[in-house]
N, C-alpha and C positions, 0 to 999 in steps of 0.2 A: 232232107228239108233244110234248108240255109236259114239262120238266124232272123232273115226279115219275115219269111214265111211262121217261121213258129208262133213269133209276136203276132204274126197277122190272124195264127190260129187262137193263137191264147186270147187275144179280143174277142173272139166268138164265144170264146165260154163263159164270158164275165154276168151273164145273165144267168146260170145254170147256175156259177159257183153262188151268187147271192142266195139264189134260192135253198141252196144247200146251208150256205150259212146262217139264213135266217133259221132254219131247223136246229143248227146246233146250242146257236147262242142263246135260242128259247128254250134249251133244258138247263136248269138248276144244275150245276156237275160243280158247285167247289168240294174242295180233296175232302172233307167228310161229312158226303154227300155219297156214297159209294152206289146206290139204286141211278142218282143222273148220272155221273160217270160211265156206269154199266148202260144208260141208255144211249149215250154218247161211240158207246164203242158200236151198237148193235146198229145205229144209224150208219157207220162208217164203213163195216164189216160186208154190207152186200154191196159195196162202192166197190172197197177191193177185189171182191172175188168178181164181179163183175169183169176187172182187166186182167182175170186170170190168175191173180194173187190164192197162196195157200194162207186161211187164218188161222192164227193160235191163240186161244185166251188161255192168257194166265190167273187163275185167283187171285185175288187181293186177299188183305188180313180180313179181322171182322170187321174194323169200323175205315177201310178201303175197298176202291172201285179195284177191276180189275187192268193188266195191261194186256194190249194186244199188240199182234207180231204178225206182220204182213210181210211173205216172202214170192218173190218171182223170179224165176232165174229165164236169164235173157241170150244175147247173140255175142256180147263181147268178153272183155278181159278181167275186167277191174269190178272187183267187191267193194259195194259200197251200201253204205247204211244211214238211212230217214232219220231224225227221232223227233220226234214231239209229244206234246203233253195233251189231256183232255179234261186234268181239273184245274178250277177256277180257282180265285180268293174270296169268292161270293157267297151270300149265306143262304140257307134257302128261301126260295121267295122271291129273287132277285131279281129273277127273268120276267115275274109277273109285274114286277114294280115300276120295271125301265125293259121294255121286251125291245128285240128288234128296230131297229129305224135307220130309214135312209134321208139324209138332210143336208143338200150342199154337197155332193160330190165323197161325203163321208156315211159310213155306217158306224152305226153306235148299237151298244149293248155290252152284256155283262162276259167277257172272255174273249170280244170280237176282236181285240187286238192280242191279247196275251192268252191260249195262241189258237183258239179256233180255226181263224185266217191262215196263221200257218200250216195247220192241220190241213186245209181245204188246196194251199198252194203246192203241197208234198202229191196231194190226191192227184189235182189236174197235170201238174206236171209229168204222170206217169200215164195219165189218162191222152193225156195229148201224144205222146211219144207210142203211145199203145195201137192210136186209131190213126198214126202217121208210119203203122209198123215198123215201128223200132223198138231193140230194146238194147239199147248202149249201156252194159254190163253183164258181167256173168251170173254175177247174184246181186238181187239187190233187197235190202231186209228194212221194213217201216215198222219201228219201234210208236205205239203209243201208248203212254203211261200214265198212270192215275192219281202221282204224288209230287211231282216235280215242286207244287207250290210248297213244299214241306219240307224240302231237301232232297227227295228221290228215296225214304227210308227202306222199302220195302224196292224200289224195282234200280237201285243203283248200282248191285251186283249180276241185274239185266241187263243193263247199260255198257256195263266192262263185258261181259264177255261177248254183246253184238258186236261191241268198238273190236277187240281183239279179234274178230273172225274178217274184216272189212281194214279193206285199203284204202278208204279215204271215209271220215264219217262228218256228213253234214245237216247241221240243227236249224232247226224251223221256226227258232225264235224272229221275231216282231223285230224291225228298223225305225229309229227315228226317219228315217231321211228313205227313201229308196235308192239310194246312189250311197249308201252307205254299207258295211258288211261289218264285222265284229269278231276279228281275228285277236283279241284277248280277253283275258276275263279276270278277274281276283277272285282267289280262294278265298273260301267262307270257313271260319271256323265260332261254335258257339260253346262256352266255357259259360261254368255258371262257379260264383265267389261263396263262401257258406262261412259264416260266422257266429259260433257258439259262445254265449258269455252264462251271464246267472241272474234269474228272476230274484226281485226283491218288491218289496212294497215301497214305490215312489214316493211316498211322503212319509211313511213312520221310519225308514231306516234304509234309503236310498245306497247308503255306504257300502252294504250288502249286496248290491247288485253288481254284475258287471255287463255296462251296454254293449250291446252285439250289435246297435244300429250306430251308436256311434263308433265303435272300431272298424264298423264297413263302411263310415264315412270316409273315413282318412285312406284306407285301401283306396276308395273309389277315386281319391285325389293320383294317389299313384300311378292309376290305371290310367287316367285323362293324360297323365303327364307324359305318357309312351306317344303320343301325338307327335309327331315327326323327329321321332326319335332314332326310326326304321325305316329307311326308303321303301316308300311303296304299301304302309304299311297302316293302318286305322284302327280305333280301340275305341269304341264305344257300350257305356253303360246304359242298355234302355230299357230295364225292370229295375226296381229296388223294392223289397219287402221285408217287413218286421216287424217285429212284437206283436203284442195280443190288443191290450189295453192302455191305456193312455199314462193310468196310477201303477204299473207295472215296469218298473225296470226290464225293457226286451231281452228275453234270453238267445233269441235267435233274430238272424236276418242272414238275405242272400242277395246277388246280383244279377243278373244275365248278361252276358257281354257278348257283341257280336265284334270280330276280330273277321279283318280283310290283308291280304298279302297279294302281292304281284310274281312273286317267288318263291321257291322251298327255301331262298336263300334270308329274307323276310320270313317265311311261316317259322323255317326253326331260329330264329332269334327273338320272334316276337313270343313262342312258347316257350324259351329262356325265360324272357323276361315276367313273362305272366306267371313263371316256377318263383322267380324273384319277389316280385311283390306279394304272392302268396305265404312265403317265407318271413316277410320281415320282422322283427321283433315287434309283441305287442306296443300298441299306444293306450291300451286296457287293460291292465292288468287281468293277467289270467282270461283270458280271452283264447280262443283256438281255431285256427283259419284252413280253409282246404279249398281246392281247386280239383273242378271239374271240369270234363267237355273234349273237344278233339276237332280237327280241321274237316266238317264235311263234305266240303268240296275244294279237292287239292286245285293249284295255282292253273290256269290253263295261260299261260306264255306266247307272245307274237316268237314265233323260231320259224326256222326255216321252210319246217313243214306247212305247216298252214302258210308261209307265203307265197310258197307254190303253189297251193291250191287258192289261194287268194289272187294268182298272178292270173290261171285258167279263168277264175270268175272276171278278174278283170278284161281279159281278151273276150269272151262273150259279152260283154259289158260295153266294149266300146262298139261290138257288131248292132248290138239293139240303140245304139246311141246316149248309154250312158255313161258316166266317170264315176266310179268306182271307187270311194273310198277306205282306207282301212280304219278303224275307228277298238280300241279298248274300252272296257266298261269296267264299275265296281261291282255288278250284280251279277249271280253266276247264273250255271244250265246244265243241262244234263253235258254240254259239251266239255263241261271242266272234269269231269269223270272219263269221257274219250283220250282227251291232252293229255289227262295225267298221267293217260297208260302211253304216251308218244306215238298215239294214232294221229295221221294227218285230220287233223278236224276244222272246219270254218262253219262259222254261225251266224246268225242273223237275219237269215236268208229267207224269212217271211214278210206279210207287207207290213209297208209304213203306214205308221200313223201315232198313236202318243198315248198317254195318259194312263198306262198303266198301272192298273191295281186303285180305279179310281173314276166314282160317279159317272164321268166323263169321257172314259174310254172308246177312243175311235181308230175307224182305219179309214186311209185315203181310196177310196174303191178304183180310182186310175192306177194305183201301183199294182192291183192281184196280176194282172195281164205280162205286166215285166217281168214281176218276179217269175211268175210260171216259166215266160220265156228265158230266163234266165238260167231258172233251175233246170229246167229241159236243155236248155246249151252247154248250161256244165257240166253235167252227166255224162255229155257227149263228148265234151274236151278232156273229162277225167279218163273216159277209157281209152280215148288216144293215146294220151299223155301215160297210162297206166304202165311202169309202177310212179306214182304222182311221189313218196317218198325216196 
């Protein structure tokens, strides 16, 4: 089947995929929520076996859904690996609040863009290729997991070893643009600042005390100051907590910092520097300062790899009639855990549409049909092309 034929199939589905995605986006499934998540996997689970797919649930913890592992082994050469997520940022209730809707050429609801949609364009794409018999891969393994909005805590060390077994691994995250892909990412790291001092009575004998909220003020000035200090590199404080009561001199107070890097060569200068400022000599007398926290999602870098597999999406790309851009972000994905192990990985490759993590949330419903066509043509380009590194 030639690339105008796919699209011309993948428009046939656009009616089925809606109706599917209105099922998913009307369950409740943000990350703890682990009963919607779990009902989200059990909606998808007779989708896969349906095209022949072997499921595997994995348990989640107690207060996570669980993830599931969709495997089909096919006709060609090239191991390659799905992944997408299935919980939300949504609290429960959300679905009933703002359920489904189609309005203008867009669909709206709670995870329809971030990444239901992708979930639904990994599905058709296999589905399309399935009932066009083909299966352009040897093995090919669809990761869905229960945590990504949280960092991936629980299913990130399932993440590394699918990436590790797969010759090219591509992510189902959401596009602004359809003509857009997402060949880098910035590592996420979250460090939390901890400052000890000593409770006194704020108006008999303040002397006695020593503030912990105002010695993590001046830290906090520190920390602002690494602002382009680091190519590539972002320091922001967005918690601050402290003391009890108001007549209390604070014994204690902390920070949360969220820290981004485009490098390892950024991440280890920027945790330098973060050892630094946590160091520095009191501006409190007797004051005691400690640093926590670690990069949970190392750097995922535009390199060679991925532009290879960015060059195949583009050649499919131009077959369907679109231009293909490569585009970096500062938000990460399950892809920054593939990259960092230097599996070829490209991302972005669900539909367009915006407003992520917000009331608003929509997808363009003319994009589901490209992408599927797209992702069924790079599958196909990958195994040609296999080994893509």
């Amino acid at each position: 089947m030639d690339s105008a034929a796919t699209l011309a199939a993948a428009e046939t589905m656009t009616s089925s995929l809606l109706s599917d995605l209105e099922t998913l986006v009307n369950i409740d499934s943000g990350t703890y929520i682990p009963a919607g998540v779990a009902q989200v996997a059990d909606e998808l689970r007779p989708r896969f076996e349906a095209l022949g797919c072997a499921v595997e649930m994995v348990p989640g913890s107690s207060d996570l859904g669980p993830q599931m592992i969709a495997r089909r082994s096919g006709q060609g050469r090239a191991r390659v690996a799905l992944i997408g997520h299935m919980d939300t940022v949504f609290p429960d209730g959300e679905a009933q609040r703002r359920p489904f809707e189609l309005r203008d050429g867009r669909a709206y609801g709670p995870g329809v863009f971030d990444m239901k949609g992708g979930l639904l364009v990994g599905l058709y794409a296999l589905r399309l290729l399935s009932e066009a018999g083909e299966a352009p891969y040897s093995e090919l393994t669809f990761l869905c997991n229960s945590d990504e909005e949280i960092g991936s805590p629980t299913s990130r060390s399932l993440v590394a070893q699918i990436a590790r077994s797969a010759d090219a691994v591509l992510v189902l995250e959401p596009s602004a643009d359809v003509e857009r892909l997402t060949t880098a990412r910035k590592g996420v790291g979250m460090y939390r600042l901890d400052v000890q001092g000593r409770s006194a009575h704020a108006g008999v004998e303040p002397r006695r005390g020593r503030n912990a909220i105002l010695e993590l003020a001046y830290r906090i000035l520190s920390l602002h100051a690494l602002n382009g200090e680091i190519e590539g590199v972002t320091v922001n404080v967005g918690v601050v907590s402290g003391g009890e009561r108001p007549n209390v001199v604070a014994e204690h107070a902390h920070a949360l910092i969220d820290v981004r890097a485009t490098d390892q060569a950024g991440l280890t200068a920027i945790e330098d520097a973060l050892r630094q400022v946590a160091a520095e000599a009191p501006h409190v007398p007797d004051t005691q300062v400690s640093l926590s926290g670690r990069f949970e999602h190392q750097p995922f870098p535009q390199n060679e790899q991925t532009m290879r597999l960015f060059a195949l999406a583009e050649a499919e790309g131009q077959a369907l009639g679109l231009t293909l851009q490569s585009a970096a972000t500062g938000g990460a994905s399950d892809g920054n855990t593939a990259a960092g192990l230097g599996i070829p990985t490209l991302d972005g490759l669900g539909p367009a549409g915006g407003l992520a993590h917000n009331p608003g949330e929509y997808v363009v419903v003319e994009s589901f049909p490209l992408r599927i066509a797209l992702l069924a043509g790079l599958l196909r380009r990958i195994d040609a092309a296999n080994p893509v590194d």
